[in-house]
matplotlib code that plots the C-alpha trace (Angstrom):
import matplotlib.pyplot as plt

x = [68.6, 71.5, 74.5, 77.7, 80.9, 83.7, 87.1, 89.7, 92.9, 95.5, 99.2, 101.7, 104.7, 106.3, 102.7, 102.5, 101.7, 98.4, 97.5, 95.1, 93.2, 92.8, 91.7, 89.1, 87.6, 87.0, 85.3, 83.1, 81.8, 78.0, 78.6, 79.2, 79.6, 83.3, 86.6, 89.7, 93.1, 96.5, 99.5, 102.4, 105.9, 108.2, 107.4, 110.4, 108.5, 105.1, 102.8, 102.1, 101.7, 98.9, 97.2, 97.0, 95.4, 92.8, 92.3, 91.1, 88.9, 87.1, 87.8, 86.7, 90.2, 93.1, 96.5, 99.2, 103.3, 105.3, 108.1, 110.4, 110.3, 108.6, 106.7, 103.0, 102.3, 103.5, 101.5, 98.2, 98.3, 98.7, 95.7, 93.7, 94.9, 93.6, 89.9, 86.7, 84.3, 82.6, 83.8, 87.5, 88.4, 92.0, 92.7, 96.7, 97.6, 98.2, 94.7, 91.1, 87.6, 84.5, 81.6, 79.4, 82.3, 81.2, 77.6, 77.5, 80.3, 78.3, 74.9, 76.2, 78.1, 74.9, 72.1, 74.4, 75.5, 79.5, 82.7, 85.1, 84.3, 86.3, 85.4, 86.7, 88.4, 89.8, 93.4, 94.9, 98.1, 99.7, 96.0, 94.6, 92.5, 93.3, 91.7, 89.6, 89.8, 87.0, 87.8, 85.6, 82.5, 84.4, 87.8, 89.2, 92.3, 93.5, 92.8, 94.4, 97.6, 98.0, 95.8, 95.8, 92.4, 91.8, 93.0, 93.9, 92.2, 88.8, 88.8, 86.7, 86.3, 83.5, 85.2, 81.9, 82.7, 86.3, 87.3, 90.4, 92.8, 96.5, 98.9, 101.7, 105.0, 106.7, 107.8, 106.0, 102.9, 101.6, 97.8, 98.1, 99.3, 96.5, 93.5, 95.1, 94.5, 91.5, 90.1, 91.8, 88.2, 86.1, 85.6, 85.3, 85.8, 83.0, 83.3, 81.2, 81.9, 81.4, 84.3, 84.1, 87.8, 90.8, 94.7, 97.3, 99.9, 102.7, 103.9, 105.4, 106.7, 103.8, 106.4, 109.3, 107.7, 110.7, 110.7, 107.1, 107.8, 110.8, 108.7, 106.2, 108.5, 109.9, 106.4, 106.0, 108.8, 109.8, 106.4, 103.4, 106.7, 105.6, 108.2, 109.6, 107.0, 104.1, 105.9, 107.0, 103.6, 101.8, 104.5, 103.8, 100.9, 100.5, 103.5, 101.0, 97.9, 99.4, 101.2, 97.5, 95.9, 98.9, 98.6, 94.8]
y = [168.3, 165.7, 168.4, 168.0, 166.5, 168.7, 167.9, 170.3, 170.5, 171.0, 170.6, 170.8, 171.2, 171.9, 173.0, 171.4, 175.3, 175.9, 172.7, 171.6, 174.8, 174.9, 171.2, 172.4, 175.0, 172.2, 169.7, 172.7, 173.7, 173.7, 171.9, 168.7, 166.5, 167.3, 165.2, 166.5, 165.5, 166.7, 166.0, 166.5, 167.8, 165.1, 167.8, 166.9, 168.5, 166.3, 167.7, 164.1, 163.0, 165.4, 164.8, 161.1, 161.6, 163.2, 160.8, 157.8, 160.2, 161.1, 159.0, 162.0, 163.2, 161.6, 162.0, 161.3, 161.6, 163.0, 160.9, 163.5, 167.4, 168.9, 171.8, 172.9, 172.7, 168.7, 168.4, 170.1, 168.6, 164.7, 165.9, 167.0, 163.8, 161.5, 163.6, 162.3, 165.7, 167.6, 170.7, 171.0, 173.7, 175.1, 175.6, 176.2, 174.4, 177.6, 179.4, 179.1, 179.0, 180.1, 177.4, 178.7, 179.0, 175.8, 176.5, 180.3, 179.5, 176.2, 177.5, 180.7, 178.7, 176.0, 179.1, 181.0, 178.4, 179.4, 177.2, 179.2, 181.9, 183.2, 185.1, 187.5, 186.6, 188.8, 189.0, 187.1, 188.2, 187.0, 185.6, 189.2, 189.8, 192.7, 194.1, 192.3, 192.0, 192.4, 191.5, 193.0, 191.0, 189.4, 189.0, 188.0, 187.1, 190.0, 191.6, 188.7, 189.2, 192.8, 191.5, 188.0, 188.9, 185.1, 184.2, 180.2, 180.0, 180.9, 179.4, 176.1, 175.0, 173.0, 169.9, 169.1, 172.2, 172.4, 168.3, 168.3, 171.1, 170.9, 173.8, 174.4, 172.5, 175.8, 176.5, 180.2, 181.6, 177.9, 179.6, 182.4, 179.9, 177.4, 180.9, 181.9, 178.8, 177.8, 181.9, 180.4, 178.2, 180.0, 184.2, 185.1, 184.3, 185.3, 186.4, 186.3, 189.3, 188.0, 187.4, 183.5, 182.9, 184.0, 184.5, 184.2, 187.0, 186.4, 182.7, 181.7, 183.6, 186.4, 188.0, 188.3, 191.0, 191.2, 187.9, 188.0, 190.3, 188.8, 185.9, 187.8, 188.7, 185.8, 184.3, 187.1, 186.4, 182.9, 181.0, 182.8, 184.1, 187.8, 190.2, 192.7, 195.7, 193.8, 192.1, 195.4, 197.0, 194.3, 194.1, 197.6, 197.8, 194.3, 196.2, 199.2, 197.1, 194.5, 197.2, 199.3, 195.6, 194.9, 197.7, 198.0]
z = [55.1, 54.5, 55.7, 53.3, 54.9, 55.3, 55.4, 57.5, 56.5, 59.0, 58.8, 61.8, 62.6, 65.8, 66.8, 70.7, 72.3, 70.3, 68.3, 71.2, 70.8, 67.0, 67.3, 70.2, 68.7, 65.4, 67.8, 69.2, 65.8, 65.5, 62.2, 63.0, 59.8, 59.5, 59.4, 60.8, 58.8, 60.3, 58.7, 60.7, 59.0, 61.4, 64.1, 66.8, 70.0, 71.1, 68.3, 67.2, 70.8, 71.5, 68.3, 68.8, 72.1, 70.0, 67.8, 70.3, 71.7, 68.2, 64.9, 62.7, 63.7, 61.3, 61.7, 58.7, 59.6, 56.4, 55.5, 55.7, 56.3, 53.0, 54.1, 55.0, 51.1, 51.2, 54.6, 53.2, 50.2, 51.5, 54.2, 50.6, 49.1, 51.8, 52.0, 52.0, 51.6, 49.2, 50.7, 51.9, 54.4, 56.0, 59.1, 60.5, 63.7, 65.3, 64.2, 66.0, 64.2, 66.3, 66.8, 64.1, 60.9, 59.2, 59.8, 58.6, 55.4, 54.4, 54.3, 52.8, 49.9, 49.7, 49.5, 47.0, 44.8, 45.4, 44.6, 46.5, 49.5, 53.0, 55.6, 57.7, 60.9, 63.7, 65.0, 68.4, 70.1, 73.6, 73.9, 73.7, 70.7, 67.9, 65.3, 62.6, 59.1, 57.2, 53.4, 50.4, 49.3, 46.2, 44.6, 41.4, 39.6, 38.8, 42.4, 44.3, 42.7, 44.5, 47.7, 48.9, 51.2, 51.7, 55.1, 54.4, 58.0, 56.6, 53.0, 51.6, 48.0, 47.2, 45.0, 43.3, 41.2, 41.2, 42.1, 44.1, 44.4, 46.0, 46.7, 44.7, 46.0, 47.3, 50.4, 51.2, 49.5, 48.7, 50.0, 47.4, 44.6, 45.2, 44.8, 42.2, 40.8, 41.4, 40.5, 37.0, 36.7, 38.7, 38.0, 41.8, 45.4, 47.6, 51.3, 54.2, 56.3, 59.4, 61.6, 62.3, 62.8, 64.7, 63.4, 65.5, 64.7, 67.1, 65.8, 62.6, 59.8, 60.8, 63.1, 60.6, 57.9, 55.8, 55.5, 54.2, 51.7, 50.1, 49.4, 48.0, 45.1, 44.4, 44.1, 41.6, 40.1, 40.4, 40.6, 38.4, 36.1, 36.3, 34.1, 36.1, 35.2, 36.3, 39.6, 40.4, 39.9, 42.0, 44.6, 45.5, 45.8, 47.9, 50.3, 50.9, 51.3, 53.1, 55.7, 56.3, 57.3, 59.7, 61.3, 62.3]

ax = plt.figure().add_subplot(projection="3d")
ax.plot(x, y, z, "-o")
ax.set_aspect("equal")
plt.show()
C-alpha cells in the first residue's frame, strides 16, 4: 500500500520552550510519509534557530519566515499554501502528537472514506498530564457553532475532496472559522476517540479565559455575522460547554 503524504502545519511564534518537542514527537510518528512546514511569525527569541537545526538534520522539515508579524492564521495559511499532501494536518508549536496519530487518523479516514475527522487528545500542564477530552463521534454545522470539539491539534482534511482550505485572516478563532467552512461542503466531521494528542494548557491565550470568550463573540458577531438572538443563543451555550471541558 502506497501511504498518502501528509503535510503538517505548524506555525510559531516565540515558540523556543516547547517547539523542539512538538517537532520530536512528528519525527517519532509511526507514519512516516509526512512533511513538516513551520512558518515562523518574525519570532524575536531563537524559535527559527532551533528549527533550522532541524531542518539539516531531516529535509521533510521546511521552514518559511513571514514578512512581517500577521498571526497564526497568516503563518498556517502560507505553511497550507506551500503544501505538497493529499491530506493536511495541524499541529501548534506548543502541542505534542503520540507516535501512532497519523497512523490511527489516516487509516481511519482511508477505511471510512472521510474528508474531515479529529480525535481526542488529553490535557498537559507544568509537564504533568490532565484530563482528556474525548469529543462525540461526529459534528456538524450547526453543532460547531455552540461547540468547537475539534482540537486544531488533532484535525486533517483530505484535499482530494475538499482541494485546499486556508483559515480565515483573523486574529483568534481562525481554527473555528476554517471547520465551519469546510462543514459548509462536507455534512459532518468524524472523530476518532482515541486520545492520540496532547494540549498544552498553561501557554498562550489558554490561560487568559476571559480573553477566550470575548473572542468568541466577536467571532459571532463580527466574522460569521450572527444577529444578536442567535450570537447570544450560541454564546451561551459554548460558555457552559466550554467551562464543563475546562474543568475535567
Amino acid at each position: 500500500m502506497k501511504y498518502p503524504l501528509v503535510s503538517v502545519i505548524m506555525p510559531a511564534y516565540n515558540a523556543e520552550k516547547y517547539i523542539s518537542e512538538s517537532i520530536e514527537s512528528v519525527l517519532t510518528q509511526s507514519y512516516q510519509n509526512w512533511e513538516l512546514l513551520i512558518t515562523d511569525d518574525r519570532s524575536h527569541d531563537s524559535t527559527q534557530q532551533i528549527v533550522e537545526e532541524y531542518c539539516l538534520k531531516d529535509e521533510r522539515i521546511k521552514l518559511f519566515i513571514n514578512k512581517e508579524n500577521g498571526g497564526a492564521g497568516v503563518a498556517r495559511n502560507n505553511s497550507i499554501e506551500k503544501s505538497s499532501g493529499r491530506f493536511i494536518a495541524f499541529l501548534d508549536a506548543d502541542d505534542q502528537w503520540l507516535p501512532e496519530k497519523l497512523s490511527k487518523q489516516i487509516a481511519f479516514m482511508l477505511k471510512n472514506n472521510y474528508g474531515f475527522t479529529f480525535t481526542a487528545y488529553q490535557k498537559i500542564e507544568n509537564g504533568q498530564l490532565k484530563g482528556s477530552i474525548i469529543p462525540p463521534k461526529s459534528t456538524t454545522y450547526r453543532k460547531l457553532l455552540s461547540s468547537n470539539v475539534i482540537g486544531c491539534l488533532t484535525a486533517v482534511y483530505d484535499t482530494q475532496k475538499l482541494s485546499k482550505q486556508y483559515m480565515p485572516l483573523i486574529r483568534k478563532r481562525q481554527d473555528m472559522g476554517l471547520w465551519l467552512k469546510i462543514l459548509k461542503q462536507v455534512p459532518k466531521a468524524y472523530c476518532l476517540q482515541d486520545v492520540l494528542a496532547l494540549y498544552r494548557v498553561d501557554s498562550g491565550m489558554t490561560q487568559n479565559k476571559l480573553e477566550i470568550l470575548k473572542w468568541q463573540w466577536l467571532f459571532y458577531r463580527d466574522v460569521i455575522k450572527l444577529n444578536i438572538f442567535k450570537a447570544t443563543y450560541h454564546f451561551f451555550i459554548y460558555s457552559v460547554k466550554g467551562f464543563l471541558k475546562h474543568s475535567t
